[in-house]
Every structure is written in structure tokens, then in C-alpha cells.
C-alpha positions as CSV (number, residue, x, y, z in Angstrom):
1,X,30.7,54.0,-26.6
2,X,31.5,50.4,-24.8
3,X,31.8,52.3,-22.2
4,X,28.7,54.2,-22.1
5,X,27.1,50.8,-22.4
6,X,28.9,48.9,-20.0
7,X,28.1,52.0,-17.7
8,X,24.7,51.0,-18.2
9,X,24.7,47.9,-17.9
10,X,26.4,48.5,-14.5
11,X,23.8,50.5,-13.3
12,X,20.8,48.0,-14.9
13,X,22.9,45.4,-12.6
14,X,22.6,47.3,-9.3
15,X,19.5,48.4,-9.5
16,X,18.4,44.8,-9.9
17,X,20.9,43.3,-7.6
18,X,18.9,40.5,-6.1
19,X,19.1,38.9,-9.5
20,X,23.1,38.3,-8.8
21,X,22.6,38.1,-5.0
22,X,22.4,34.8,-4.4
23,X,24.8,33.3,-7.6
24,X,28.3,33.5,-7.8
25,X,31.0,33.2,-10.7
26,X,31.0,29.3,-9.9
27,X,27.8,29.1,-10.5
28,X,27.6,30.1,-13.9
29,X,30.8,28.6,-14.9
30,X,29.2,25.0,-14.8
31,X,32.0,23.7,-17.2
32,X,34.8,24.8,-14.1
33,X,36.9,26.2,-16.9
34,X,37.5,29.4,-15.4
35,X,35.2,31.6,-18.1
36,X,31.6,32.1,-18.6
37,X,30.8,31.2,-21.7
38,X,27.8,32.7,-23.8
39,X,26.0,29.5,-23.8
40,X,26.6,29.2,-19.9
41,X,25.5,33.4,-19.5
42,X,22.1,32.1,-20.9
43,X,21.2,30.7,-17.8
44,X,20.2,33.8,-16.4
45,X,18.2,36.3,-18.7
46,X,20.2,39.7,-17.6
47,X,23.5,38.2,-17.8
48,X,23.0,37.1,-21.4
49,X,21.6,40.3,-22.2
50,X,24.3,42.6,-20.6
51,X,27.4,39.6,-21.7
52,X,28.6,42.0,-24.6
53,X,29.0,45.0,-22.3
54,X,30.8,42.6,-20.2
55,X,33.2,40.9,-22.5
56,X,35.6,44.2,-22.4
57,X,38.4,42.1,-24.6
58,X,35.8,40.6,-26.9
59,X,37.1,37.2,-26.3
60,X,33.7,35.5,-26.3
61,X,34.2,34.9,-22.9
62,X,33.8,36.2,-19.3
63,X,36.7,36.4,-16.9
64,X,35.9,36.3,-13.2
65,X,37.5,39.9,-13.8
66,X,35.2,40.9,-16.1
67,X,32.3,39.4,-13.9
68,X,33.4,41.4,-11.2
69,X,32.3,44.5,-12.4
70,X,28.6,43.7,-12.0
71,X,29.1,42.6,-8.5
């Protein structure tokens, strides 16, 4: 099922690409600790949204791996 949904949240991310165009991992990780956090994620509204699908090793946190996968 995580799976299905990060599938989803995959495709919800590509066909609204120009919302990541123009950011970067960097740019969401405003604390420079190498993670986006969920408080930093709620900067943008699809990110927070989709953050769950994300988070494949449920750590509370995105990886720039983990970030990847919308890109």
C-alpha cells in the first residue's frame, strides 16, 4: 500500500512539476542539517501533503534520497 501511495504521490508531483521547479533540497532544509523536517516540508503545501509517502523509513524525516524521488 506505501507504495501505491507513494506511486501517487509521484505522479501528483510530475504533473505539477513547476511547483518543485524552481526549489531545491537546500531550500527546504533551512536548518542545513541535511533532512527536511515536517515543520520545514510545511513551507510548501504539496510537499507537506505528499511528506508521508515520502518518508519511505518513517523516520520523521526526509533524506535528499528520499526527496529525490519527486524530482
Amino acid at each position: 500500500m506505501k507504495t501505491l501511495h507513494k506511486t501517487l504521490a509521484i505522479i501528483a508531483l510530475a504533473s505539477s512539476s513547476a511547483a518543485f521547479a524552481a526549489v531545491d533540497f537546500d531550500s527546504f532544509d533551512t536548518d542545513g542539517d541535511g533532512a527536511i523536517s515536517q515543520t520545514e516540508a510545511q513551507t510548501n503545501k504539496q510537499l507537506a501533503q505528499l511528506f508521508n509517502d515520502l518518508d519511505l523509513d518513517g523516520n520523521g524525516e526526509l533524506s535528499k534520497e528520499e526527496f529525490a524521488t519527486v524530482q
